[in-house]
C-alpha positions as CSV (number, residue, x, y, z in Angstrom):
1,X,55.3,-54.0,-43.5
2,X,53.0,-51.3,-44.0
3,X,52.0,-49.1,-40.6
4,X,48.3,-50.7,-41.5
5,X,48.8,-54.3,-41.6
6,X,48.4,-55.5,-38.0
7,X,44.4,-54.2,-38.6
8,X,43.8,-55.5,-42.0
9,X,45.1,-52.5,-44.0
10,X,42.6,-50.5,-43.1
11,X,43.2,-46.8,-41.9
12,X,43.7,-45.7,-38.4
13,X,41.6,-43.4,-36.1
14,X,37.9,-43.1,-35.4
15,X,34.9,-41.4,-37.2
16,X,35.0,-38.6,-35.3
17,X,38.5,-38.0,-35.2
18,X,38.5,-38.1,-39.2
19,X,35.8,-35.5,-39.0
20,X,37.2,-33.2,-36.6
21,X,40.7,-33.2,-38.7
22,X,38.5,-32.5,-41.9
23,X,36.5,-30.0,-40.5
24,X,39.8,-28.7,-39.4
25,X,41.4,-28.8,-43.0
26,X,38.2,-27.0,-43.8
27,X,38.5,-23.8,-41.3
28,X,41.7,-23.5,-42.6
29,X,41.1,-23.3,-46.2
30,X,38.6,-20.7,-45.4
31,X,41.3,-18.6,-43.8
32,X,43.7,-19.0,-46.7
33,X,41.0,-18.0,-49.1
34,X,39.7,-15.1,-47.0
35,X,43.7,-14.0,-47.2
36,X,43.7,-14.5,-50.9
37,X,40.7,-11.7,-50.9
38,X,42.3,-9.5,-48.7
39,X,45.5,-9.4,-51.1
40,X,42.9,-8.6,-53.9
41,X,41.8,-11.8,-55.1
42,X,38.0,-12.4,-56.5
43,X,35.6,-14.7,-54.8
44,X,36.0,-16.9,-57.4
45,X,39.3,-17.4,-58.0
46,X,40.4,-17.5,-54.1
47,X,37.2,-20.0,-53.7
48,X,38.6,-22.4,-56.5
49,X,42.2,-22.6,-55.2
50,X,41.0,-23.9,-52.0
51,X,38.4,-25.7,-53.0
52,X,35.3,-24.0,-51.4
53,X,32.2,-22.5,-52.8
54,X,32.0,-19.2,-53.9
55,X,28.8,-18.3,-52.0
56,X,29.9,-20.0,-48.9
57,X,33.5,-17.8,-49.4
58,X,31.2,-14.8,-49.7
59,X,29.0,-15.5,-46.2
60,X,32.0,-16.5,-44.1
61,X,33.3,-13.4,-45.5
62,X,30.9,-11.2,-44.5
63,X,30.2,-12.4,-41.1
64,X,28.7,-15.5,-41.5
65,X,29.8,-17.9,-38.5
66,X,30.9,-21.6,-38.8
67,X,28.9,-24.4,-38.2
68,X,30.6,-25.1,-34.8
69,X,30.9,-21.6,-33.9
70,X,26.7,-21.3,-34.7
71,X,26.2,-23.9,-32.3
72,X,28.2,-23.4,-29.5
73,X,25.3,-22.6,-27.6
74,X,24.1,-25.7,-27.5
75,X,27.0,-27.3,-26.2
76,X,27.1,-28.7,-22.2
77,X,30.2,-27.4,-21.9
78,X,32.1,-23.8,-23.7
79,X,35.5,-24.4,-25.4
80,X,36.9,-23.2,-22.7
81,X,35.1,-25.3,-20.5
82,X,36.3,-28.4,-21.9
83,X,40.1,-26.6,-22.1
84,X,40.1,-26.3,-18.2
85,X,38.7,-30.1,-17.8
86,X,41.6,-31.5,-20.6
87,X,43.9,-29.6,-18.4
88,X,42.8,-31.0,-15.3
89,X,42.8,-34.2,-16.8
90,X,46.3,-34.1,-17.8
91,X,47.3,-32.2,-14.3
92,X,45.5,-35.8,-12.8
93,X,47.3,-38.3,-15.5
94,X,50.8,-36.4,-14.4
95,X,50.0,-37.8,-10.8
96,X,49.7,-40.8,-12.6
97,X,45.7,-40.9,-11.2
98,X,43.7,-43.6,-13.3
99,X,41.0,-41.5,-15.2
100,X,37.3,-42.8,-15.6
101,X,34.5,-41.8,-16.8
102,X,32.9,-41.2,-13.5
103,X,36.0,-39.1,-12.6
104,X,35.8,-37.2,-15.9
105,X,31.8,-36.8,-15.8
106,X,31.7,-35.7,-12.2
107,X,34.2,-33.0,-13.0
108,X,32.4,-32.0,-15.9
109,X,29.0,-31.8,-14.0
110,X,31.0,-29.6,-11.1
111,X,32.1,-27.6,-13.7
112,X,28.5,-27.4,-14.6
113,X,27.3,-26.5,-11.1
114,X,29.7,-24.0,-10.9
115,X,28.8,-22.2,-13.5
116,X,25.0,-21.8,-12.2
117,X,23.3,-24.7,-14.6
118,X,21.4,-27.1,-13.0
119,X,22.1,-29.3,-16.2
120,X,24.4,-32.9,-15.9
121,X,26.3,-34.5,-19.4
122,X,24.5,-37.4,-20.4
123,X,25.8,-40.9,-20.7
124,X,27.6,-40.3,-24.2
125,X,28.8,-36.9,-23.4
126,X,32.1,-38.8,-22.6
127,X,32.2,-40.1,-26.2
128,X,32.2,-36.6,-27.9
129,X,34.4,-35.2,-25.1
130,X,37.1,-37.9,-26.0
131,X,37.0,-38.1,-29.2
């Protein structure tokens, strides 16, 4: 019986999970390539052993950020931010507190407040949070 079967075969995990692990896969590649150049490989060649564009091998190279790190800004809440909530969460889950969404929301808008913004998440801020 195949891990699979009890859903039909098809594969596990959400859309956004599968994109964060790509996107994931992807940052890496770009560090391995960026070590390949530092040992004295060419743009191309460390670009074609992990799979990347040349030109994209050359801007990440030379400073230019990654998508996610470009728009940080425009996030609710900072990496760090959301570290200190999913730690809170987990200190709250350890208690063996029942977490919803107007637990985790209220938090993240007093985390919010603290930090000056007179901002709130929205209604699917939760979605992206959690997934």
């Amino acid at each position: 019986m195949s891990p699979n079967s009890d859903r039909g075969g098809r594969p596990r995990g959400t859309k956004a999970q599968k994109k964060k692990e790509a996107d994931t896969r992807h940052e890496e590649a770009f560090k391995r390539a960026i070590e390949d150049r530092e040992n004295g490989s060419t743009f191309h060649a460390a670009a074609q052993r992990q799979g990347l564009a040349e030109s994209s091998l050359w801007h990440r190279q030379n400073g230019r950020q990654s998508r996610a790190e470009a728009h940080e800004h425009m996030r609710k809440l900072s990496s760090v931010e959301e570290t200190e909530l999913w730690d809170w969460l987990r200190e709250l889950d350890g208690w063996g507190i029942h977490l919803t969404h107007d637990i985790i929301t209220s938090r993240a808008n007093d985390i919010l407040m603290e930090r000056g913004s007179n901002q709130t998440v929205g209604r699917t801020w939760i979605r992206k949070f959690m997934s």
